[in-house]
matplotlib code that plots the C-alpha trace (Angstrom):
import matplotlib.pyplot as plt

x = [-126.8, -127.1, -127.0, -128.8, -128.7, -125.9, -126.8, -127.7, -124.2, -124.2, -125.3, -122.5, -122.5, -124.3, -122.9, -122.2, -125.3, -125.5, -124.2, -126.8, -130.3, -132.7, -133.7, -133.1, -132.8, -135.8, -136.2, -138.7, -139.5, -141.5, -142.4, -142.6, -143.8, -144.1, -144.6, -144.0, -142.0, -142.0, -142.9, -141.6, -143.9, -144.3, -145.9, -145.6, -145.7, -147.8, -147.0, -145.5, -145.2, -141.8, -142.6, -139.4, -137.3, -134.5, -131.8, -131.7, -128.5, -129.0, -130.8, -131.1, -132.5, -133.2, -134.7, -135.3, -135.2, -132.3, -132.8, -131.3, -130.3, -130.4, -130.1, -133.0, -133.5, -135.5, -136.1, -137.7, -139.5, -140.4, -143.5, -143.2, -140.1, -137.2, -134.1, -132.0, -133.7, -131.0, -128.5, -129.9, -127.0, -126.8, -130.5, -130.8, -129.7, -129.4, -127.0, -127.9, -127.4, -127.2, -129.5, -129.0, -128.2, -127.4, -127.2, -125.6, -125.7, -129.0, -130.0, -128.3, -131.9, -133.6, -130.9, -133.7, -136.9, -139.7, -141.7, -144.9, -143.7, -144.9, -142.2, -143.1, -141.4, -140.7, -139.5, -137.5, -136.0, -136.2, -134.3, -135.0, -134.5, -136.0, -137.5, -136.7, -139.3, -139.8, -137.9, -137.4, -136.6, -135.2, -134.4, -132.7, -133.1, -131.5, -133.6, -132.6, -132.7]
y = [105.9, 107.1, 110.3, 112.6, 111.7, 113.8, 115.7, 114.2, 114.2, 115.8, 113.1, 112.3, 113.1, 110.7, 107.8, 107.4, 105.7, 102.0, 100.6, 97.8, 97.9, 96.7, 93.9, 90.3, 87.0, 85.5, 82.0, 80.0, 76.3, 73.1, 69.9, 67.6, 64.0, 63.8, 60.7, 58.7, 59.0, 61.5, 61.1, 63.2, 66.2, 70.0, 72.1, 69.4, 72.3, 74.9, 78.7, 80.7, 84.4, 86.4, 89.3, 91.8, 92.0, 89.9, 87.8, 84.4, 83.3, 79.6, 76.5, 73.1, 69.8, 67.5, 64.1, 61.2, 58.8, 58.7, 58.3, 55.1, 54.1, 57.8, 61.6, 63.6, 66.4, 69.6, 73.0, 75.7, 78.0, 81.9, 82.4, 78.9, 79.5, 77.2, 79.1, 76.5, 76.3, 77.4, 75.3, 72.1, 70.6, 73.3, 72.3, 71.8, 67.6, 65.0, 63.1, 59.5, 57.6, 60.8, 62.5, 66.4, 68.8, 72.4, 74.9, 78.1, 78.9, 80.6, 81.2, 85.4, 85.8, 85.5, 87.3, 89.5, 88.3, 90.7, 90.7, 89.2, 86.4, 82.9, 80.5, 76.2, 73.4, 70.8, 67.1, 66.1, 63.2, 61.0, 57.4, 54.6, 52.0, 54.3, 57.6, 59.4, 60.7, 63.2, 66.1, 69.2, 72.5, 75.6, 78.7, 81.9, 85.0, 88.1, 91.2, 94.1, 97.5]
z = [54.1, 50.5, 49.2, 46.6, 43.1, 41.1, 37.6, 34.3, 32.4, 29.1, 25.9, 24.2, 19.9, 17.8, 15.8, 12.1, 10.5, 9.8, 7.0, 7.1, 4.8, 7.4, 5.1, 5.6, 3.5, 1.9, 2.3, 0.0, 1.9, 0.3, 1.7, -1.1, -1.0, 2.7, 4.0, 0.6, -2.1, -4.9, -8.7, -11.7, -12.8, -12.9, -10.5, -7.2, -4.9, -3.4, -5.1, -2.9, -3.8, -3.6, -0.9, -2.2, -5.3, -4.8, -6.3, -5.9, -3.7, -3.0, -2.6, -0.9, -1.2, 1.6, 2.0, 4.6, 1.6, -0.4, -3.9, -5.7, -8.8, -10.2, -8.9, -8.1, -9.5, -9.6, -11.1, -9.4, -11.2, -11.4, -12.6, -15.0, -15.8, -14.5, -12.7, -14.8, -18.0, -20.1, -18.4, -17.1, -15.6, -13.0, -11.8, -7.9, -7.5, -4.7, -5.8, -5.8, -2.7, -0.9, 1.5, 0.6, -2.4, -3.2, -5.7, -5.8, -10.1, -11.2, -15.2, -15.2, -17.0, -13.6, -11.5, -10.5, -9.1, -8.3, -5.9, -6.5, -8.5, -8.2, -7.3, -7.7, -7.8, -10.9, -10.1, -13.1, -12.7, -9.7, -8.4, -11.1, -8.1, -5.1, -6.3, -3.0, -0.4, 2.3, 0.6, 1.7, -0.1, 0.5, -1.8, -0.3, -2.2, -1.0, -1.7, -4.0, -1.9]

ax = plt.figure().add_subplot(projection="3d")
ax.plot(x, y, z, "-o")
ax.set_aspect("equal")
plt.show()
């Protein structure tokens, strides 16, 4: 046999307040020469439009077909210009042979990217023996709150 429900208790006091902002990572992704393989050239992607300010934080490169003979290479670009156009060397690279890339060093000139910017994809260099094919790219940004 049960009995009668007792009282409510009394609600206890309240937390401190998060320390989180609410807001998550951004994360850019392009298929590039899907099914085949690539070919040097700007603007090999669709645009894709940054939703908040952010900062970039990293990227990757990944591809089903290795490049040979030579690295491939990209640059990504904020509204045409390149996140490594003032340092080159530091431009998102699967290294040749290899499958995957990453980058972690942006251009400080684009340390912010607002939102509404137009983000694409440049193929600079690919594989002199085997360009590389079925790539995939992705670019973390971490918004600005």
């Amino acid at each position: 046999m049960t009995g009668p429900q007792g009282v409510t208790g009394a609600t206890g006091p309240s937390g401190p307040p998060g320390s989180g902002t609410g807001v998550g990572l951004t994360i850019a992704t392009w298929v590039l020469a899907r099914n085949a393989l690539t070919s040097v050239g700007t603007d090999k992607t669709n645009e894709l439009v940054v939703p908040v300010t952010a900062s970039p934080t990293n990227c990757f490169a990944r591809c089903k077909t290795a490049p040979s003979g030579a690295d491939l290479i990209f640059d990504i670009n904020v509204n045409g210009i390149g996140l490594w156009d003032n340092n080159p060397v530091n431009r998102l690279t699967i290294p040749n042979g290899q499958v995957s890339g990453s980058q972690n060093v942006f251009d400080p000139a684009l340390a912010t990217i607002t939102a509404g910017s137009i983000l694409t994809v440049d193929v600079v260099q690919v594989g002199s023996v085997s360009a590389g094919g079925d790539i995939t790219i992705e670019f973390v940004l971490t918004p600005i709150t």
